[in-house]
Backbone bond lengths (Angstrom), bond angles and torsions (degrees), N, CA, C in turn:
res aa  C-N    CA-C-N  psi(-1)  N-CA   C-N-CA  omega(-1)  CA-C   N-CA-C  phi
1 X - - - 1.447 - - 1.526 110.34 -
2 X 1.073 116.02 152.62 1.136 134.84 170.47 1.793 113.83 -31.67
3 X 1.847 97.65 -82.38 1.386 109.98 -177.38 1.594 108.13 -53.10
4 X 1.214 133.51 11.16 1.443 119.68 -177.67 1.384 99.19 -129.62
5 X 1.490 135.49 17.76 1.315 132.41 142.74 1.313 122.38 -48.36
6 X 1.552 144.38 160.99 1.439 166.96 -161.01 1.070 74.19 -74.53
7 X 1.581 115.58 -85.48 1.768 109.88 -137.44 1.570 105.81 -87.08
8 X 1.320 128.03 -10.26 1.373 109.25 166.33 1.277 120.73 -70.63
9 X 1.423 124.51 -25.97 1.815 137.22 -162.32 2.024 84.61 -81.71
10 X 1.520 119.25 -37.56 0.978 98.20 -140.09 2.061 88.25 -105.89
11 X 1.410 120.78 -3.77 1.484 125.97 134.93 1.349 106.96 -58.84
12 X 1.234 150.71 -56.94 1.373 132.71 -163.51 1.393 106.37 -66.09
13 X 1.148 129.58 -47.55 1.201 139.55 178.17 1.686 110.76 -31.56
14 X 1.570 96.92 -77.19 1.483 107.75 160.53 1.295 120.40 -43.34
15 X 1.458 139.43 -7.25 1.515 146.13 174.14 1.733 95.67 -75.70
16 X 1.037 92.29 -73.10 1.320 117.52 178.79 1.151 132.30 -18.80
17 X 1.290 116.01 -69.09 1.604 155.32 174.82 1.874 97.43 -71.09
18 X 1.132 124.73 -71.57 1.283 125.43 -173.40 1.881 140.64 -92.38
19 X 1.828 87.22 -17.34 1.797 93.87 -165.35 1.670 82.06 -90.40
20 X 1.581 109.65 -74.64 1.575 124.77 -166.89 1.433 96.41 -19.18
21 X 1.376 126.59 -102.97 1.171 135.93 -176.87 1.917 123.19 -0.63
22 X 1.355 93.88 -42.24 1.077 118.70 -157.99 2.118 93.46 -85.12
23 X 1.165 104.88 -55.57 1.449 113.75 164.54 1.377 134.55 -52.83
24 X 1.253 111.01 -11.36 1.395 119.87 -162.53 1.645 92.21 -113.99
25 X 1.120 122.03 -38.85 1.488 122.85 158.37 1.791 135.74 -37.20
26 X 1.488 88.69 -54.67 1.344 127.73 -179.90 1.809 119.56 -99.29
27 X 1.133 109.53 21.01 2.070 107.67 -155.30 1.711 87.54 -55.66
28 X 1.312 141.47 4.63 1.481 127.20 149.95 1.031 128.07 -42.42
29 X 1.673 107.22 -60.56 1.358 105.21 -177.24 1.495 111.06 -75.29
30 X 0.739 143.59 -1.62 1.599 149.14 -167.84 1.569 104.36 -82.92
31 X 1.657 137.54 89.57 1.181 125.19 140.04 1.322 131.02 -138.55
32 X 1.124 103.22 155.31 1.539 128.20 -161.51 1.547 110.01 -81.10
33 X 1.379 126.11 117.22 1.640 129.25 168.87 1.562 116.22 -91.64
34 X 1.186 113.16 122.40 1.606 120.57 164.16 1.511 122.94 -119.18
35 X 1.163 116.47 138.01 1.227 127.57 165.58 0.974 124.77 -107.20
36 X 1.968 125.45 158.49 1.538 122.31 -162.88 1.325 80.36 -167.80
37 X 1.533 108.76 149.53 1.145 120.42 -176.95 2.041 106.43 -127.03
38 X 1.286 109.55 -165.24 1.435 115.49 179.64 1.808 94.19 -170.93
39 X 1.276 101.96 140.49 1.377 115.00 168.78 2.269 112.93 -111.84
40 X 1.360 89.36 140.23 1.594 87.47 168.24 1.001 116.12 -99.27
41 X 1.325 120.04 47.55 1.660 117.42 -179.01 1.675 95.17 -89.39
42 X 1.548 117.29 -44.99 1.070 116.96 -169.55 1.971 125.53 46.56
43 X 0.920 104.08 37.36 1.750 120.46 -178.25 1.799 100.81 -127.64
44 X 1.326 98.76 124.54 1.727 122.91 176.85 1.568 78.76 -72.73
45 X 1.632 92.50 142.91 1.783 149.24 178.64 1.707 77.58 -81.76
46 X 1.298 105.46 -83.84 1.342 90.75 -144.21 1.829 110.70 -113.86
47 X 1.556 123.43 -148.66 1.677 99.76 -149.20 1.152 81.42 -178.41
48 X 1.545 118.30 161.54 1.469 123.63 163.98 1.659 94.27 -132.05
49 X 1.587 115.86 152.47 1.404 108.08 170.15 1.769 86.59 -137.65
50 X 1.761 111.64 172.93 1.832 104.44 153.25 1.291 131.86 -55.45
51 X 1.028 142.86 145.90 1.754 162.39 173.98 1.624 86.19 -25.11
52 X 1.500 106.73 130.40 1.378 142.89 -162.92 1.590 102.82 1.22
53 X 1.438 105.53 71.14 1.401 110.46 164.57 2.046 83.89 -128.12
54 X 1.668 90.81 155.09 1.497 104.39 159.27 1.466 123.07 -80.79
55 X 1.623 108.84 157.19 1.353 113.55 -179.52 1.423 110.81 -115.02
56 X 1.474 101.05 111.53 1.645 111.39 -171.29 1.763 84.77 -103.86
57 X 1.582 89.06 146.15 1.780 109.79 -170.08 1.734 93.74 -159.27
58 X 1.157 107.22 130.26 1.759 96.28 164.15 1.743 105.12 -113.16
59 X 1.442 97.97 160.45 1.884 137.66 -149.34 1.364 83.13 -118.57
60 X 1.241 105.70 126.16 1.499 113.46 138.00 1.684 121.02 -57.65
61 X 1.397 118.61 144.40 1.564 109.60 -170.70 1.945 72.99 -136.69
62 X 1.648 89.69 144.01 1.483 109.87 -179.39 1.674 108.53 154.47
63 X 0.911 105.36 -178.90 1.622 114.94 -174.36 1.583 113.53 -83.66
64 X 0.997 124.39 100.02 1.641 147.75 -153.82 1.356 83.21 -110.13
65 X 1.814 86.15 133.47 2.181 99.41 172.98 1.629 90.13 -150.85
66 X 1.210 88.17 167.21 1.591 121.64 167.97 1.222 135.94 -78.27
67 X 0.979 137.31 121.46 1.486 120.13 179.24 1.959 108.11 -121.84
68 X 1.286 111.00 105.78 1.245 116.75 174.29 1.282 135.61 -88.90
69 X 1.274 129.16 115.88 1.530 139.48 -169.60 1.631 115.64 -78.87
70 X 1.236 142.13 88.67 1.708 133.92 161.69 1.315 104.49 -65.96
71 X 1.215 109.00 116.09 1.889 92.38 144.87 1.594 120.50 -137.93
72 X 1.410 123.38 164.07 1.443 114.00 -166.74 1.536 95.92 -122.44
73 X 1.309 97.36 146.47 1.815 104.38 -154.10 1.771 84.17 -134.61
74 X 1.322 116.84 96.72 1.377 136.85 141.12 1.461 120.05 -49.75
75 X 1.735 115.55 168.96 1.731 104.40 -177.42 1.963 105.39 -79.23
76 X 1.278 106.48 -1.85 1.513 125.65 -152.89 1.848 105.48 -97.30
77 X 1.677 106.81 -33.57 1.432 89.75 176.78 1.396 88.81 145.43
78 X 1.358 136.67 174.01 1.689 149.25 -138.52 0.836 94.86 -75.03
79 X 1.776 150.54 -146.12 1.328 159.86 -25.29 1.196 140.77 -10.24
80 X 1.005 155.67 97.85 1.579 153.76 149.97 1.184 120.22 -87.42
81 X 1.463 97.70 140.70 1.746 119.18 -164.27 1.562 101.90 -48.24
């Protein structure tokens, strides 16, 4: 695995020993970014019909997009771009 390589155990180490400390002083500078997305397809994956019958459903057909959310989450409360 990964986490049980030389130089990652011995980067964490250095996390450890030097960043933490340093964060817990400061939890200002400390924030965390997440992203989340949404699709406009809006059409169910999946379906139930009776025992070996097909499941007819109609799809919207058209130009389907994404819409993606950033936001940066300080110890203090939301931000978005």
């Amino acid at each position: 695995m990964e986490c049980e390589r030389a130089d990652i155990a011995a980067a964490r180490q250095v996390w450890k020993r030097s960043r933490q400390p340093r964060i817990r002083r400061q939890p200002g500078r400390l924030v965390l970014v997440d992203e989340t997305s949404v699709t406009t397809k809006m059409t169910r994956l999946r379906g139930r019909s009776l025992k070996e019958q097909w499941l007819k459903a109609m799809a919207p057909f058209g130009h389907w997009g994404t819409q993606t959310f950033i936001a940066a989450l300080p110890y203090d409360g939301l931000t978005v771009p």
